[in-house]
N, C-alpha and C positions, 0 to 999 in steps of 0.2 A: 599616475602621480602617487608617490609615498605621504605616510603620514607625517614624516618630516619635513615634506618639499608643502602638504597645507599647514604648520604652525607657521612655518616660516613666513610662510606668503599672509599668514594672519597677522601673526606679530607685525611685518612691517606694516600694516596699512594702519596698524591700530596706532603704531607709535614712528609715522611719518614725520618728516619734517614742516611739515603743514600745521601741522600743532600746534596751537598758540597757547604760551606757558601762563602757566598763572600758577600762584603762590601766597602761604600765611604767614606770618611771621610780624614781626617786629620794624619800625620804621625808625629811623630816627633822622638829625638833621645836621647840616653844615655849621660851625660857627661862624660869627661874625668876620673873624681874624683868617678867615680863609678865602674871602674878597680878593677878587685879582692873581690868585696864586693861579698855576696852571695844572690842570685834571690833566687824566691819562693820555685823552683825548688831543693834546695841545689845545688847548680855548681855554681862556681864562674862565673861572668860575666868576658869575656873576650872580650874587643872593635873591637879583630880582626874577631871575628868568627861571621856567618851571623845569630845573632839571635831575637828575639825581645820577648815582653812582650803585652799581651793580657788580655782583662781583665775575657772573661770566657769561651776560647776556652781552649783543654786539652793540660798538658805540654806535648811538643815530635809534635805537631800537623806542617805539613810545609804548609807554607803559600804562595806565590807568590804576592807578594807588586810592583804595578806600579803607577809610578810617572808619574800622569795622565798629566804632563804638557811636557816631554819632550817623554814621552813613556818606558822610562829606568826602570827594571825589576829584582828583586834578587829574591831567595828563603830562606826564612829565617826560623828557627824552633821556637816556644815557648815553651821557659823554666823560664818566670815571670810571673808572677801577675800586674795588673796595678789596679788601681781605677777606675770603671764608670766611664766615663769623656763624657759632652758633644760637648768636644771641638777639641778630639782624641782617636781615634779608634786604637791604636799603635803606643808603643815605639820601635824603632829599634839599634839594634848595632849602632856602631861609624863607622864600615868596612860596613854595609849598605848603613846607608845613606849616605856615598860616593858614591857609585856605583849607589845610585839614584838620586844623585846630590842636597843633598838639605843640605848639610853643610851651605852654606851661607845663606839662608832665615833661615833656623832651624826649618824648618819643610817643609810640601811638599803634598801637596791633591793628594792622592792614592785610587789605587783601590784594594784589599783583593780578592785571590780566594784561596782557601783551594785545596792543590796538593793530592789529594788521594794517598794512597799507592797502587798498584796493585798488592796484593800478597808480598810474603818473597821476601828481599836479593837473588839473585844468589850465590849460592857457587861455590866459587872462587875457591876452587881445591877437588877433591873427599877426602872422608873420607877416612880413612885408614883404612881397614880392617882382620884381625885377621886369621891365619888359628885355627881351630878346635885344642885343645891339642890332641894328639895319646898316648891312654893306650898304656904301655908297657907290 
């Protein structure tokens, strides 16, 4: 084995896709007037529900957003599109950025960590299963 053929095999394991991103930057939030319009996603945006808009993370992806100045913490999912921005790294619901406290300033320096799924849903009650039909 070259010493080529160990960076390589370094570099990938170091920057797998098993990575879970996380990120600093800048939050800010939906306005009002954007109630019922529809996100990237097709779903209407609803200001109640905890979601936000990323600019190239996948839609459905949950994120955990802290508001690095009080420590306050939601999980929010992506179902938008944003623009590149060098100025914010995420738009959030209206019921967000409540609960991270940054209605008044209107925006809010956060920290991004990406909440892995561990596996499927629990099922919440067994299937229902069928007896065999009996020849007559």
């Amino acid at each position: 084995m070259n010493l080529s053929s160990i960076i390589l095999i370094l570099w990938l394991s170091v920057f797998s896709s098993n990575a879970a991103y996380t990120a600093e930057g800048r939050a800010s939030f939906y306005s009002d007037r954007m109630q019922g319009q529809v996100t990237a996603s097709g779903e209407p945006y609803n200001k109640e529900e905890f979601t936000a808009a990323h600019a190239t993370l996948p839609f459905d992806t949950k994120v955990q957003v802290t508001n690095k100045k009080n420590g306050k913490s939601v999980i929010v999912r992506i179902n938008d599109r944003m623009a590149h921005n060098r100025h914010r790294i995420i738009d959030v619901s209206k019921a967000a950025a409540k609960e991270l406290d940054i209605i008044l300033a209107g925006y809010g320096t956060v920290r991004l960590a990406e909440v892995k799924n561990n596996g499927a849903k629990q099922q919440e009650a067994p299937l229902a299963v069928s007896e065999p039909e009996q020849k007559r």
